[in-house]
C-alpha positions as CSV (number, residue, x, y, z in Angstrom):
1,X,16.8,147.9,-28.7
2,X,14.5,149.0,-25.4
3,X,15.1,152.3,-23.6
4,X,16.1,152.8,-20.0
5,X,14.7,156.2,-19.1
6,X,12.3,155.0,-16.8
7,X,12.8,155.7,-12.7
8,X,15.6,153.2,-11.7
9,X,13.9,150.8,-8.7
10,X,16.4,148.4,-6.4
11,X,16.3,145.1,-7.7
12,X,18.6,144.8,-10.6
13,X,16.6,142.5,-13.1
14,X,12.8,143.2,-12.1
15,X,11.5,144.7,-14.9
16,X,7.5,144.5,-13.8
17,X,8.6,145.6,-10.5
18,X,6.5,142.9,-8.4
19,X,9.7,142.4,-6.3
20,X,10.8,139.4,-7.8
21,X,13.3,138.6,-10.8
22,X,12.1,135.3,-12.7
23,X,10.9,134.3,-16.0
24,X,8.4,136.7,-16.3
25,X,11.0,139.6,-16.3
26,X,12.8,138.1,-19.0
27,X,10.1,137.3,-21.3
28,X,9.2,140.8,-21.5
29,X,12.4,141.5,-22.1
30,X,12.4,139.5,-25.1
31,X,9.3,140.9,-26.0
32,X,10.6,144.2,-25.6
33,X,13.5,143.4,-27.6
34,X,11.6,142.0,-30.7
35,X,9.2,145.1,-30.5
36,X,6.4,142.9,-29.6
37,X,5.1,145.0,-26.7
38,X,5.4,148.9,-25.7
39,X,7.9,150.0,-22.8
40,X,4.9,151.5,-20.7
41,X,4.5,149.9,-17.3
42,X,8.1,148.5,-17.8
43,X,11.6,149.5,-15.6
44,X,14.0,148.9,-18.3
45,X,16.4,151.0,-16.2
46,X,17.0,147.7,-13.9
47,X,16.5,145.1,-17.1
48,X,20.4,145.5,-18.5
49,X,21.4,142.9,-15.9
50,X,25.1,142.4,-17.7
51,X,26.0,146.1,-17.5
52,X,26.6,146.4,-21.0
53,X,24.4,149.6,-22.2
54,X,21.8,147.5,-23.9
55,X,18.4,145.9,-23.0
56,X,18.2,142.5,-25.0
57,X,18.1,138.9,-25.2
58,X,21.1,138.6,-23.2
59,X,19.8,140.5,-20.1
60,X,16.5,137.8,-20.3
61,X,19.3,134.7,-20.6
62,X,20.8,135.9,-17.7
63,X,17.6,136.4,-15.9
64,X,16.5,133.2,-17.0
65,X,19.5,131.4,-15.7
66,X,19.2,133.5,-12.1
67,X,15.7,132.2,-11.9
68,X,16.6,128.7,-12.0
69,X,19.5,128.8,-9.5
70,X,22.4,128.3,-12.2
71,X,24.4,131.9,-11.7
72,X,23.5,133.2,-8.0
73,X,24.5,137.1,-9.2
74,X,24.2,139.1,-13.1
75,X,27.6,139.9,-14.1
């Protein structure tokens, strides 16, 4: 599973912090989760949408879902 030591930012689910959460967030979340890319550049502290201590596929579902209008908040 991804770290979250990097600097916390204000929009729960923006990983790249461009100021938007949308399906870019969650793909590097998956990537991040499958070890497929390095955590540099990344705010993991804001990618555990569902509050549950760990940075995976589930945050990028959620993200996914809150991109597309189908949950209006993360859990």
């Amino acid at each position: 599973r991804c770290g979250a030591e990097e600097e916390i930012a204000a929009l729960l689910g923006d990983v790249n912090g461009d100021g938007q959460i949308d399906t870019t967030d969650a793909k590097l979340i998956m990537q991040c989760d499958l070890g497929m890319i390095s955590t540099d550049g990344l705010n993991l502290s804001v990618a555990d949408v569902n509050g549950d201590g760990a940075v995976d596929t589930t945050d990028a579902k959620l993200i996914m879902q809150y991109d597309l209008g189908l949950i209006t908040e993360f859990p």
